[in-house]
C-alpha positions in Angstrom: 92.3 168.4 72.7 95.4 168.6 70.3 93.4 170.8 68.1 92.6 173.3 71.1 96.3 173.1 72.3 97.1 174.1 68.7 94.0 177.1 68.6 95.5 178.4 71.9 99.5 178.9 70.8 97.9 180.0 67.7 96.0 182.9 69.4 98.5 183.5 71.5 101.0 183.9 68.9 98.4 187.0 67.4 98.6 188.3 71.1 94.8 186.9 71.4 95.5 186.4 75.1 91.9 187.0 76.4 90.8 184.6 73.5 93.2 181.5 74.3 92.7 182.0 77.9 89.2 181.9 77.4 89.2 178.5 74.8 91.9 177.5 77.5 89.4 177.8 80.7 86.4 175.6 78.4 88.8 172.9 77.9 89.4 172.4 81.5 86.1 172.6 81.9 85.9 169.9 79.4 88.5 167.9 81.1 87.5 168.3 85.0 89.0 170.9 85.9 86.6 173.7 88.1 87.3 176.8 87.0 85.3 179.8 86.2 86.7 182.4 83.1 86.1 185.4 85.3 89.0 186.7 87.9 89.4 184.4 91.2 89.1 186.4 94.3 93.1 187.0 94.9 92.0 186.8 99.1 90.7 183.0 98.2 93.8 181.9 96.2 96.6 183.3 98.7 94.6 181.7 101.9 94.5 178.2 99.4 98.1 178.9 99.0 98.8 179.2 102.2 97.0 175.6 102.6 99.0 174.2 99.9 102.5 175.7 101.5 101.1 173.9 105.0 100.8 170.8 103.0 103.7 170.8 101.3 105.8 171.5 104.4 104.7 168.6 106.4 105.9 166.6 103.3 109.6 164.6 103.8 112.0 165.4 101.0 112.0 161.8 99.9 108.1 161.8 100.1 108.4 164.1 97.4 111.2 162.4 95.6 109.2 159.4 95.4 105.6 160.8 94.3 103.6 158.4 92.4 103.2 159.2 88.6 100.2 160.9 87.1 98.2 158.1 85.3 94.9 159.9 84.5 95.0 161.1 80.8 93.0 164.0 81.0 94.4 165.5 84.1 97.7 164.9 82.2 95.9 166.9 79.4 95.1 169.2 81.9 98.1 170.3 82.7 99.5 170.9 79.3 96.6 173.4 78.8 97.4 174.8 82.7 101.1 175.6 81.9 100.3 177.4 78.4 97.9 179.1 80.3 100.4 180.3 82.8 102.3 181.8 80.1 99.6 184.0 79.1 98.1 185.2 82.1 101.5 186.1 83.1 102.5 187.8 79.8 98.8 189.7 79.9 96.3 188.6 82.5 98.2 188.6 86.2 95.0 188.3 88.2 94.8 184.3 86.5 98.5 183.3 87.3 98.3 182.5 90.8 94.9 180.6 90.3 96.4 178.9 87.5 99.5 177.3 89.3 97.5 176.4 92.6 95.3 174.5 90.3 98.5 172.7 89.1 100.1 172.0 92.5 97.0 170.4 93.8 96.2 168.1 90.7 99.7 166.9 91.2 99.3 166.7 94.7 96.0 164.9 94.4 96.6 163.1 90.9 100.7 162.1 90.7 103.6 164.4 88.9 104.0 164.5 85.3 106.4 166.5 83.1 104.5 169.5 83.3 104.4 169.2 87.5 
């Protein structure tokens, strides 16, 4: 997966956004991760938001404080390749960003934070 972390800044660099976000959606693929290299319906990710806000709200301040660490290497892995990604959708493809840190939030909901949480 190093080699595809390295491909992605690499393409990204050459402003080969389409490219590393594409290489970027088969590794989590690869890894786990659903996710489909076409645009999520935006009406789909703001009501899954709007779950995730509920979630999070019911959640005590120390219950977050005290959240169990990510174990699982390739969800760790996963993540890496989720916050690069959130670079370049934001920086050229909008429609992916949202998708991209709901994805986040619930493998650290569902998996442990990490560094990248």
């Amino acid at each position: 997966c190093h080699v595809y972390f390295t491909l992605i800044k690499s393409l990204g660099a050459q402003y080969k956004i389409q490219d590393a976000i594409c290489i970027g959606f088969n590794v989590l693929t690869q890894l786990g991760v659903e996710c489909s290299s076409s645009p999520p319906d935006r009406n789909a990710m703001v009501k899954e938001a709007m779950e995730i806000k509920m979630t999070l709200t019911q959640l005590k301040d120390a219950e977050i404080l005290n959240f169990r660490e990510m174990k699982d290497n390739d969800v760790r892995t996963a993540m890496k390749f989720l916050q690069i990604l959130c670079v370049y959708g934001y920086l050229a493809k909008q429609q992916y960003v949202l998708f991209f840190i709901i994805t986040m939030v619930k493998l650290t909901l569902r998996h442990g934070i990490c560094k990248e949480s």
